[in-house]
N, C-alpha and C positions, 0 to 999 in steps of 0.2 A: 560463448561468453562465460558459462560456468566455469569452463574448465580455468580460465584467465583468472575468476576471481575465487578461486578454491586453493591459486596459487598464493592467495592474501587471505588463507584460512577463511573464505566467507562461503557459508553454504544457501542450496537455493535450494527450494521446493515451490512447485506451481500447480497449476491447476485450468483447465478451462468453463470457465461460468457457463450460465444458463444462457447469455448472449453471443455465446461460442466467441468470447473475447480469454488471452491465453494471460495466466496474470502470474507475474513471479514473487518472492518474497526470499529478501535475502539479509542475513545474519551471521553473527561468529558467537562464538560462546555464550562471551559476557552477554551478548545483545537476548539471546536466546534465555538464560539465565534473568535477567530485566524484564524482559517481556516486551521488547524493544525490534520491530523490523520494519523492514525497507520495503513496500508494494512497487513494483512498476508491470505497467499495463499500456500494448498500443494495440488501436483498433484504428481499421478502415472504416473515411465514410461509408454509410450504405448506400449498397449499390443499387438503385430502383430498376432493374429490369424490368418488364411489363408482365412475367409473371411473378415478380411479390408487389406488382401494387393490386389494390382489389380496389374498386368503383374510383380511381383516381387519390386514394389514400396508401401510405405503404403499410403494409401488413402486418398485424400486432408483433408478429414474430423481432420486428425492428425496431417496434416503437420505443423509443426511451433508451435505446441504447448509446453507448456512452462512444460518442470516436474519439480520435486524436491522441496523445498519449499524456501520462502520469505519472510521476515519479513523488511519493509520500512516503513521510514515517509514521506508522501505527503504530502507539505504544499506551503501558497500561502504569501509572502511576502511583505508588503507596506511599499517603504523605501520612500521618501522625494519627491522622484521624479520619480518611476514607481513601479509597480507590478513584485514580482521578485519568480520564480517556481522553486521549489526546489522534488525531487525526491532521497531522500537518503536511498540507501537497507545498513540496519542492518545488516541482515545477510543474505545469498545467500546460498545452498548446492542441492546435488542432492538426498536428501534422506531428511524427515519432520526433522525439529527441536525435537533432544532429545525429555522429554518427556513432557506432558503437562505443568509439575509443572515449567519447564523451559521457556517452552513461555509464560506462566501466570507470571513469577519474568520480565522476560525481558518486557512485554508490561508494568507491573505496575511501573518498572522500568524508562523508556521511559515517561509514564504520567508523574511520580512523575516529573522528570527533569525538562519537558516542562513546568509543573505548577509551578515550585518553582524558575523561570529561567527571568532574565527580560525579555522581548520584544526582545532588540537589541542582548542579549547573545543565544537567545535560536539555532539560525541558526550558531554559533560559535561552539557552544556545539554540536550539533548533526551533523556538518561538520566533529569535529574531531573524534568523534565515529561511522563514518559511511566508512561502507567495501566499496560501492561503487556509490558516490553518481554525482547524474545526476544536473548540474546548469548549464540551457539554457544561460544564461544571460553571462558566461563563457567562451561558445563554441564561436568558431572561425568563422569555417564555416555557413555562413546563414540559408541556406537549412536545414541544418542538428539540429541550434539552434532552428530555425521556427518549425522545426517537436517536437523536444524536449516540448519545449515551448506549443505546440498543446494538446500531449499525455497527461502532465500534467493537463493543464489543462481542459482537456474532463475529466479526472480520477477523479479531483475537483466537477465538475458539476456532474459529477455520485453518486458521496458519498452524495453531497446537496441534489440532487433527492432522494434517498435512504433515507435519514434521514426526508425529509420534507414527502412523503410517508410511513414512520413507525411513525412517529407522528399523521397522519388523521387516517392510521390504529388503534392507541390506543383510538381516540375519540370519 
């Protein structure tokens, strides 16, 4: 799949989480420049063999982990007057996205938009085509914006890390 979208100038850097779930993140320039990327992630349900359950519960090692797959754009906003986080999932289901050729139209899809898109329309645009999208700066409750607001942007700083480490890797 990289190779297919590297031919649409879009680069990918990934990583495996703490839930050994393998998660990718893909962008071109502008988007990288914005602060602008694309997460997709597919995880198996878990599998309860009888040795990860303990007393008839499955073993923290599982607990909470995420199946099904994901396809979202994380992105970091500077409007006039703060920094604004936006986390909008695409698409959400309990079973991968159809088939490759589907998440390769939908992510070069996504690029193309964000790149041909002003500044001020791009978080307009993927507000309204977004299944379910998370904007701390929206939320009510503190607590719960603050958290928001955190996950994002820790998720931000992982992807920069990732990509400024797959850069000195090519060097």
């Amino acid at each position: 799949m990289e190779v297919l979208l590297a031919l649409y100038n879009i680069q990918t850097v990934r990583f495996i989480d703490n839930s050994e779930i393998e998660r990718h993140y893909f962008f071109d320039d502008k988007m990288l420049a914005e602060n602008i990327f694309i997460e997709y992630y597919a995880a198996d349900p878990v599998d309860t063999d009888e040795d990860e359950i303990i007393g008839g519960n499955i073993s923290s090692d599982f607990q909470g982990r995420e199946n099904g797959s994901l396809l979202s754009v994380v992105m970091k906003y500077q409007d006039t007057y703060q920094n604004k986080y936006y986390d909008l999932v695409m698409y959400r289901n309990a079973v991968e996205i159809g088939t490759p050729v589907l998440l390769i139209q939908t992510i070069i899809f996504l690029v193309k938009l964000i790149g041909d898109s002003q500044p001020l329309k791009i978080v307009e645009y993927l507000t309204s085509i977004a299944t379910d999208p998370l904007i701390p700066h929206q939320i009510e409750d503190m607590e719960f914006r603050e958290s928001a607001y955190e996950m994002i942007r820790l998720k931000l700083q992982i992807i920069q890390n990732l990509i400024s480490t797959h850069k000195a890797g090519r060097n």
